[in-house]
N, C-alpha and C positions, 0 to 999 in steps of 0.2 A: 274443632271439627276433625273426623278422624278423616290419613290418609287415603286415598281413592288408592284403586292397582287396577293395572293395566296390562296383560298377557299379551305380548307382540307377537309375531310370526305363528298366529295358531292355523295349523292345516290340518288337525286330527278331533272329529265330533271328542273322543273321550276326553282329548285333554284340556276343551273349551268346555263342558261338562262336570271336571274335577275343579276346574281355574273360577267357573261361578258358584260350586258347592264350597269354596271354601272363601268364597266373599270377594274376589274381583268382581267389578267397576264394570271393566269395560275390557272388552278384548280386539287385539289388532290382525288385520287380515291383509297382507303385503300382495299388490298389484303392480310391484314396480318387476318386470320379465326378468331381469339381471340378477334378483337376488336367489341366493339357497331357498328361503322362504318363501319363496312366489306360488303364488295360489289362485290356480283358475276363475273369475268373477261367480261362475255355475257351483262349482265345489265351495266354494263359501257361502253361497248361499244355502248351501242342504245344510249348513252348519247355523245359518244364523238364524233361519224361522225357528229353528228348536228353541232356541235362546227365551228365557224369560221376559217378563217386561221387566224395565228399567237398568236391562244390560245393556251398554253402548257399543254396538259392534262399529267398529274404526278402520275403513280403508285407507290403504297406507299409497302413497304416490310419490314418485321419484322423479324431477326433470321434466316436467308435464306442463307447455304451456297452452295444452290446451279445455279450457274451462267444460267445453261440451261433452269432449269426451271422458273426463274426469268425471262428471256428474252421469253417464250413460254407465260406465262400469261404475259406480255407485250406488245408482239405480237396481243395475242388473242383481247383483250382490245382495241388496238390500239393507247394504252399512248407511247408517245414519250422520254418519261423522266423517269429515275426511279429513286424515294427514300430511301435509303436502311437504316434502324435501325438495332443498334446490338442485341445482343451480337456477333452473329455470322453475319460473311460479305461473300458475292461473291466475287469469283474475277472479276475485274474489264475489264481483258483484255482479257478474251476470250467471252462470246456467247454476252455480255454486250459491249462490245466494240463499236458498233456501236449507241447506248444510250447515250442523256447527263445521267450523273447523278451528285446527291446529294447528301452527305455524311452526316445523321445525327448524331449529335457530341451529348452527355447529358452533361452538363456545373453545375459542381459540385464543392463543396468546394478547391481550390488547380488545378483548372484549370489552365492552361497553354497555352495559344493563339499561342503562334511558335510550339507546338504540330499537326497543322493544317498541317506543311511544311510535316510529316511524314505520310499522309493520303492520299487514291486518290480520284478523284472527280471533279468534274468541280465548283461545291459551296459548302457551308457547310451550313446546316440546326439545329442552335445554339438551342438547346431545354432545360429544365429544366434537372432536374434528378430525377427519380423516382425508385426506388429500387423496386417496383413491376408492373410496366406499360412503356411500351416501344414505348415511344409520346406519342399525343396526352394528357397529364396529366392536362392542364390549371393552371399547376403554370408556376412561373415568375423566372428570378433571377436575379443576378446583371449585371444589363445591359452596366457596366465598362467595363466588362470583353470583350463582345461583341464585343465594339466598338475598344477596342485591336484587339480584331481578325483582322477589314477590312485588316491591314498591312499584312495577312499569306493568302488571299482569299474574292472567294466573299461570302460574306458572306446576310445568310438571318434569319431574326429573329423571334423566335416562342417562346412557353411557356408563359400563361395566357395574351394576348392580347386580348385587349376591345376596344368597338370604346369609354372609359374611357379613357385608357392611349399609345393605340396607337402613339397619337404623339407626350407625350413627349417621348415615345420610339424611336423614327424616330429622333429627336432632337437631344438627347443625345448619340446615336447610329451610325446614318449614313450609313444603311443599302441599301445595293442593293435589297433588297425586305424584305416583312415583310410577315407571316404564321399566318392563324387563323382560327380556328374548332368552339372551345366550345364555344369560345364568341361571336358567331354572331347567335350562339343555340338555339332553344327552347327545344329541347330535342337528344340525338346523332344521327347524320346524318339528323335530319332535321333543315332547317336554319332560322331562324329570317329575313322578309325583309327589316324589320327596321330598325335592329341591324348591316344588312348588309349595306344600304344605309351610316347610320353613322361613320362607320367603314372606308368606303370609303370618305368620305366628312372630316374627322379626320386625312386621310392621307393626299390628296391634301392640305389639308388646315396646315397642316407642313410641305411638302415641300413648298409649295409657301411661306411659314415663313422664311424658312433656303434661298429660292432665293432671297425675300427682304433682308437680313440681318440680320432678327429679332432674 
């Protein structure tokens, strides 16, 4: 089954535009205030009626334990998916219930992958660890670990992805999708079209590796 991709921090119609002409999934739209990447619920939405069917547009939430008002800016927006980062979480099963969601996990020293089985969530969104930044960070980590996980969920892989090392990430990994902000960047929320192209030409061109047998 080939990789899914996922364009994180999109603020710009062209560059969610270019990110589904060239075969992303699903694209992410940051509502946590704090980030470089924050983007108005109103302004993503002019972005996301454009959008195709069976593009998954993904609001992204930071620290948010509160379920009503996650699913009203989700609402508003009209993302179908939401992502939630900690520290603090929604519940999953009241105003969010009708939502896929994403359980972003931070994957730090002493991770434990059957940890996953205790979490709710439809996937897990395997990110670095940043003791002062909560995603989006553009580090990396041991992507062993990762690939432990697929057995506890679906799993999708993020922290410092390049159209560099994308595919031996996808290689080594064996992700149901792969996440990427800063490395397709020219500067936060806006996108590189180059870096995008390659990004995408980096994954096909690993999974069509792992269909050969390579």
């Amino acid at each position: 089954m080939p990789t899914r991709v996922k364009i994180c921090g999109v603020t710009r119609w062209e560059d969610a535009r270019l990110a589904v002409d060239l075969g992303a999934a699903a694209l992410g739209f940051n509502f946590y205030p704090a980030s470089p990447r924050y983007l108005d619920p109103a302004a993503a939405r002019e972005i996301v009626v454009k959008l195709p069917p069976l593009i998954a547009p993904v609001g992204i939430f930071a620290n948010e334990s509160d379920d009503t008002r996650v699913a009203q800016i989700a609402r508003e927006s009209r993302v179908t998916v939401v992502q939630l980062h900690g520290p603090s979480f929604p519940p999953l099963d009241g105003s969010l219930a009708d939502f896929t969601k994403i359980r972003a996990v931070p994957v730090r020293e002493g991770f434990e992958p059957e940890s996953l089985l205790a979490l709710g969530g439809d996937a897990f969104l395997l990110d670095a660890f940043d003791a002062e930044r909560l995603g989006g960070t553009g580090k990396f980590f041991k992507w062993t670990l990762a690939r432990e996980a697929n057995r506890f969920g679906t799993i999708i892989l993020a922290g410092g992805l390049t159209p560099e090392n994308v595919g031996r990430a996808i290689r080594e990994v064996h992700p149901f999708a792969v996440d990427v902000a800063s490395g397709v960047e020219n500067e936060p929320g806006v996108k590189d079209p180059g870096k995008m192209r390659e990004f995408l030409k980096e994954v096909m061109r690993a999974d069509q590796g792992i269909s050969d047998g390579d």
